[in-house]
LUMTIVO-512334 format. One line per 8 residues: number of its first residue (from 1); their letters; for each residue x, y, z of C-alpha. Coordinates in steps of 0.001 Angstrom, whole numbers, plus 524288, in hexadecimal, padded with zeros to 5 digits. Each point is the difference from the previous one (the first is absolute). Example, Ala and Ser with C-alpha at 12.3 -4.5 7.8 and 13.67 -1.06 7.14 Angstrom:
REM LUMTIVO-512334
1) as) 8300C,7EE6C,81E78; 8055A,80D70,7FD6C
This chain:
REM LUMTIVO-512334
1) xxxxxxxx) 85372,8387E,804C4; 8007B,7F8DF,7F278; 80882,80C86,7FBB3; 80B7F,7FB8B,808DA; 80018,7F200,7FFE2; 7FFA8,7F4D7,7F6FC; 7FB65,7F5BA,808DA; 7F60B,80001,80C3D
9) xxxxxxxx) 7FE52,7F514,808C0; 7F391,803E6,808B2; 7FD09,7F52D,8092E; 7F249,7F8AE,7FCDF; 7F562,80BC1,7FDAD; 7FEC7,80F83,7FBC7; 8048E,7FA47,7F083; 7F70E,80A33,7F8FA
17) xxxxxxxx) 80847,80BBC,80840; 80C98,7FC28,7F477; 7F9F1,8036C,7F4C6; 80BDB,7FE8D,7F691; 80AE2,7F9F9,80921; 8043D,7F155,7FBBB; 7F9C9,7F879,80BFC; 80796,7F521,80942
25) xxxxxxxx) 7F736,7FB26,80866; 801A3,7F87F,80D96; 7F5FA,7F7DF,806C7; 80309,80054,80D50; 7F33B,7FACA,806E4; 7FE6A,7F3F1,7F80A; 7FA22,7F8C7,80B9B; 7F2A3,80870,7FE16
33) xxxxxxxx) 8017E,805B0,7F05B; 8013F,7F70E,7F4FF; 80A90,80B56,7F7C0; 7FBE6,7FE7C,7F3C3; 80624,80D7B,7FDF3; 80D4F,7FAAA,80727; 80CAD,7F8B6,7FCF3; 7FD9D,7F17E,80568
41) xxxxxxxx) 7FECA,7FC40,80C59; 80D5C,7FB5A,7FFBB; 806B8,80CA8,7FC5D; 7F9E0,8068A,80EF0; 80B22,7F7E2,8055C; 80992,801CD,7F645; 7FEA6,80DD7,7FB42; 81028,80087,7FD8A
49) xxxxxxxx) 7FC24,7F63B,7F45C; 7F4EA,806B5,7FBF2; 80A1B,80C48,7FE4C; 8098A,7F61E,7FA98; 7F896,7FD25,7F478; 7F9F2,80B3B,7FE86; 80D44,80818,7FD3F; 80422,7F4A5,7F57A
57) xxxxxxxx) 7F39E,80311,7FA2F; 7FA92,7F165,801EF; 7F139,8044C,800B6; 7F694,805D1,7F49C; 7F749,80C39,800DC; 7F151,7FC77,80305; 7F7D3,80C0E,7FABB; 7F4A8,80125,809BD
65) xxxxxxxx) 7F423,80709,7F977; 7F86A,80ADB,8091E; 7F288,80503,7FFEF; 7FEE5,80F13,7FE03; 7F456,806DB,80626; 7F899,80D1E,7FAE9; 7F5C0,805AA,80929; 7F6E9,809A2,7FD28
73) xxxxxxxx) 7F075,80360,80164; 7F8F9,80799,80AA6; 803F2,800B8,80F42; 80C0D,7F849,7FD10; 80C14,80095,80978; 80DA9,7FCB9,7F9F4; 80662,8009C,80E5A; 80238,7F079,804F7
81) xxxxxxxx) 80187,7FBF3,80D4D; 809BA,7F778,80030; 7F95C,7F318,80760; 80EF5,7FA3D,804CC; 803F7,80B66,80993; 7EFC6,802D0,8021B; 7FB31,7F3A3,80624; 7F16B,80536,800BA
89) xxxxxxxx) 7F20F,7FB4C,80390; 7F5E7,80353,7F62F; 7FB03,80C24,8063B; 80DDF,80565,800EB; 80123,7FCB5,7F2B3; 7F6B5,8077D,7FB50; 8037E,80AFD,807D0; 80F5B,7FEF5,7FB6E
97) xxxxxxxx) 7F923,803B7,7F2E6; 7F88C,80A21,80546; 80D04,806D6,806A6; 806C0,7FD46,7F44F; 7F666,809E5,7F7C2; 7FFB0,80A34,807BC; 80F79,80019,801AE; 7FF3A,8004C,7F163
105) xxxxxxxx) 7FD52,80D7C,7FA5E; 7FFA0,7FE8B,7F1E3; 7F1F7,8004F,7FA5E; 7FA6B,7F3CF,7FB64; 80149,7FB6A,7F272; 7F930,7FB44,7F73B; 80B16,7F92E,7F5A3; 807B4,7F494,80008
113) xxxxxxxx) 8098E,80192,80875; 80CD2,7F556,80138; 800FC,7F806,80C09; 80D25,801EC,805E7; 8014C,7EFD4,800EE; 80028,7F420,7F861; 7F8B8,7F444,80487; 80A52,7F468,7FE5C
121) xxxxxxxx) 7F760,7F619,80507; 7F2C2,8043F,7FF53; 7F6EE,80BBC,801D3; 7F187,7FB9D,808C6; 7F5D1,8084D,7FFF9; 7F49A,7FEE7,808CD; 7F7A0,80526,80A7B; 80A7D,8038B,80B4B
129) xxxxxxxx) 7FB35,7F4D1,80930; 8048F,7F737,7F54A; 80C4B,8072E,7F808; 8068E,801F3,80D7A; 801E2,7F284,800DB; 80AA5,7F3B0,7F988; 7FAE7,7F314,7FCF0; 80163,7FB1F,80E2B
137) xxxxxxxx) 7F95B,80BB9,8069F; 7F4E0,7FFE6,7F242; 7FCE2,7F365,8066C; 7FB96,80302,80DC2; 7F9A2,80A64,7F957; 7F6FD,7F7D7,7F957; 7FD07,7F925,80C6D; 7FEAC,80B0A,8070C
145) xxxxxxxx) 7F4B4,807A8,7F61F; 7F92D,7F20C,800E0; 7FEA9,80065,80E46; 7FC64,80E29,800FC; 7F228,80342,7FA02; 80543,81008,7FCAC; 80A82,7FAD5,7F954; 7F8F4,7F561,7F5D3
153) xxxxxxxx) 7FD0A,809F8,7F64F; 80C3E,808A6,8001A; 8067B,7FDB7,7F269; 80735,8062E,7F564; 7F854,80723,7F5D4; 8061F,805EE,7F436; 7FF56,7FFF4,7EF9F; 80B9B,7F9F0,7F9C6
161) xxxxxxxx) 804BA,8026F,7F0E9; 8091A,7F585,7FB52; 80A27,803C9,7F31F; 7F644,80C1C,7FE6A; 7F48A,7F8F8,7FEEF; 7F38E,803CE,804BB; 7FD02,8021C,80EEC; 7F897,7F41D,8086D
169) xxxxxxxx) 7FA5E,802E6,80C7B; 8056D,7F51B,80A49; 7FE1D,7FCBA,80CA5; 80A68,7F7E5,808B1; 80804,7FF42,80C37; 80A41,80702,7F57E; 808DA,7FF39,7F6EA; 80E47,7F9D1,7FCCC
177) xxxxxxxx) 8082E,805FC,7F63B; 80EBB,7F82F,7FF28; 80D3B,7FF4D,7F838; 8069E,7F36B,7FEC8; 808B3,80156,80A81; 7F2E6,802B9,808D7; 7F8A0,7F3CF,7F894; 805B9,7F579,80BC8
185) xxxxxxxx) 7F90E,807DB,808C7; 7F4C4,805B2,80335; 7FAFB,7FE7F,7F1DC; 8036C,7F2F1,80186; 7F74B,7FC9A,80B06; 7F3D0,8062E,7FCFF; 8008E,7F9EE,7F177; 803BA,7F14E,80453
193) xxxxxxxx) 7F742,7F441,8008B; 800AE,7F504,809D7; 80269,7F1DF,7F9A0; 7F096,7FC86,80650; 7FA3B,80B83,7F9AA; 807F9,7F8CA,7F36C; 7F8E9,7F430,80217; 7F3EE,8038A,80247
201) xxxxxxxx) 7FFDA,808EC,7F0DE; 8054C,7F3A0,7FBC6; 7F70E,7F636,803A8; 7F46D,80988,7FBD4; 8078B,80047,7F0C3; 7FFF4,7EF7C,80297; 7F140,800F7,802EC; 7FBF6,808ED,7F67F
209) xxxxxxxx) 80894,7FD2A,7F60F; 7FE81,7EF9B,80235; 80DE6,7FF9B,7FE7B; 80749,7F504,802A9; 80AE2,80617,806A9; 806DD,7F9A8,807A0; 80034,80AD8,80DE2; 80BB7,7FD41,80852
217) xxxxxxxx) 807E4,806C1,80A5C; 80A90,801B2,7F75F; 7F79B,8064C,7F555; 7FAF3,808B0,809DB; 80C39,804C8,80488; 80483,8014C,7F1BD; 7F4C2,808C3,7FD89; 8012C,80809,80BAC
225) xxxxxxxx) 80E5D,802FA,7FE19; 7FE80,80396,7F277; 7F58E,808FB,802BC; 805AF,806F0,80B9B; 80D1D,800A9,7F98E; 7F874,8079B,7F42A; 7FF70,80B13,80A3C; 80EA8,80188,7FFC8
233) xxxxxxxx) 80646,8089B,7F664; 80E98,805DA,7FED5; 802FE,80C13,806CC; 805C9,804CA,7F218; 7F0F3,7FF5E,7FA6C; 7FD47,80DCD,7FD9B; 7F159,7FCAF,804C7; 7F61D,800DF,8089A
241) xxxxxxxx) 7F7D1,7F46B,8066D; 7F315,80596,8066D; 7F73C,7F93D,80925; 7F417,80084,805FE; 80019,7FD72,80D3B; 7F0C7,7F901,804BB; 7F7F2,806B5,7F5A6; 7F21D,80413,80250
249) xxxxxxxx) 7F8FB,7FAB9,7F3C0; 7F06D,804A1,7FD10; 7F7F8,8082D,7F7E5; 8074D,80C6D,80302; 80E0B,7FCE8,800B5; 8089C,7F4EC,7F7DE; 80AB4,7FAFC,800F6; 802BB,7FBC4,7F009
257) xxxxxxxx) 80D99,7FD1B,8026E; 8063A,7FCCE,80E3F; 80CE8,7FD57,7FC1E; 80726,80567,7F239; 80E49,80419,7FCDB; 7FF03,80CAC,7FB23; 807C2,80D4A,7FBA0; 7F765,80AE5,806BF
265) xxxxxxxx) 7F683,800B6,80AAD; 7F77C,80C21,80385; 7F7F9,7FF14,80DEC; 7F6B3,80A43,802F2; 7FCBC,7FE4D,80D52; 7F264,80260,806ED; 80350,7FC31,80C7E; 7FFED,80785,80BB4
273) xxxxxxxx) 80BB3,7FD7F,80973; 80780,7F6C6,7F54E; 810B1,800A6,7FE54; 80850,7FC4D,7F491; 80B8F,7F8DF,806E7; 80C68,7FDC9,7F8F7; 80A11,7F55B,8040A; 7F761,7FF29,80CE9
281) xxxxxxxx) 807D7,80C20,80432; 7FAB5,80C3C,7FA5F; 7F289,8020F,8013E; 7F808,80C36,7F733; 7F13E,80450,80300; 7F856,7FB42,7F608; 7F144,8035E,800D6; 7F575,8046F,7F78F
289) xxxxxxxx) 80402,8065F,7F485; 80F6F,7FCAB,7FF64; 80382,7F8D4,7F36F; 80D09,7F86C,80049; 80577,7FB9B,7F305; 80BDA,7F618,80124; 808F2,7F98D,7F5EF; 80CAC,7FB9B,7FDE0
297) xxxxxxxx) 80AF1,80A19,7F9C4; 80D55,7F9EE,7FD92; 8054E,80BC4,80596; 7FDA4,7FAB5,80D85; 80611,7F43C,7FEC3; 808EA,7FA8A,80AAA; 80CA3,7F933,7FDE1; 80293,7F5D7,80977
305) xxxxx) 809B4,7F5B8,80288; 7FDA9,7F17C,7FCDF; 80A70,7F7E4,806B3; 7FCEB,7F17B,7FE56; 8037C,7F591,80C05
């Protein structure tokens, strides 16, 4: 498509489908989606100006960074199932993967083999009951493996290399990989503290430290928002912010760094029914012996439209 036009304007999702067209987005479900991709709110009701401004060039280009993906190792499966027109339980998950491979006749291989998408926001990887799933659904999740005895030991377990460095064996309920334009979401809310969790550190460094400070709502807040604002970076950063999502921490697996902004990240997967999901929408097998390497390339950068208010 990019070969015929100079400017797409795909409403709300599917972004990683253009991968050289100059994007103009619309947010037309603001009610439920906070658009952080989108014009402003106020341009869904005034699109005419939107256009207006656009064609008198009154906007700048916002270069939006992408995460490329290499798979490769034994077993693996470079066919996705596409999770927005397959709304599938678990078991019909797994078995879209299994349908998937035999439909597929080339032999397996064993190289790196390019991804056919870019991760925009952010690429999870996990055991399927968890990678499936957003932030919202993550959460009755959680409740739902707490209540159910089978289900209290079913986590993510993989090695991880960061920037080439060498493998550590982790164990977790998996693993968030985000751009900038994906770090005021899900990133976001698995990395933030609450302003009581604040406190509490805070009044421990008073104790401990017999400080005199002086601990105040305000301060609290001040802390909090500084901290959870660290999480944020520009979509134009060509990096990667990781995160470890619940790590299991003992004598066998470690969890040396939870969070870290980074340039490369290998996964080699030892899970047994685990997905790598990108964008929440496109969803690759990813069990024992797959390797996934992902880092930013400036080639797949995304030109989009930054119209202010």
């Amino acid at each position: 498509m990019s070969g015929f036009c100079s400017l797409v304007i795909p409403f709300e999702l599917s972004f990683f489908f253009f991968p050289f067209s100059s994007l103009y987005t619309l947010q037309i479900s603001y009610e439920r989606s906070e658009g952080h991709l989108c014009l402003p709110v106020r341009y869904t009701h005034s699109f005419p100006e939107a256009l207006q401004k656009f064609y008198r060039g009154e906007f700048r280009w916002l270069w939006r960074q992408r995460i490329r993906l290499y798979l490769e190792g034994t077993g693996i499966n470079p066919v996705p199932v596409d999770l927005h027109e397959q709304q599938l339980s678990l078991n019909q998950h797994s078995r879209a993967f299994n349908i998937e491979r035999v439909h597929d006749e080339r032999p397996e291989a064993s190289g790196p083999q390019l991804l056919p998408v870019r991760a925009l926001n952010e690429v999870f990887i996990g055991e399927s009951l968890s990678s499936r799933m957003s932030y919202s659904w993550a959460v009755a999740v959680d409740n739902l493996r707490r209540s159910i005895p089978t289900l209290k030991g079913l986590a993510s377990y993989y090695e991880i290399s960061v920037d080439d460095g060498p493998w550590e064996k982790q164990k977790s309920s998996g693993l968030n990989l985000c751009t900038g334009t994906g770090s005021k979401a899900w990133s976001f809310n698995i990395n933030r503290v609450a302003t009581q969790a604040v406190e509490d550190v805070l009044n421990i460094a008073k104790r401990q430290g017999n400080l005199s400070l002086p601990l105040n709502r305000e301060l609290v807040e001040k802390v909090t928002n500084e901290y959870n604002e660290s999480l944020l970076y520009s979509p134009e950063e060509p990096k990667i912010l990781f995160s470890i999502r619940e790590p299991i921490a003992n004598r066998v697996f470690s969890s040396s760094r939870q969070r870290c902004f980074t340039s490369k990240v290998c996964v080699r997967s030892r899970c047994w029914d685990a997905c790598m999901v990108v964008d929440g929408g496109t969803s690759f097998e990813f069990n024992d012996g797959a390797i996934a390497s992902m880092m930013i390339n400036k080639e797949d950068e995304l030109r989009t439209v930054l119209l202010e208010q």
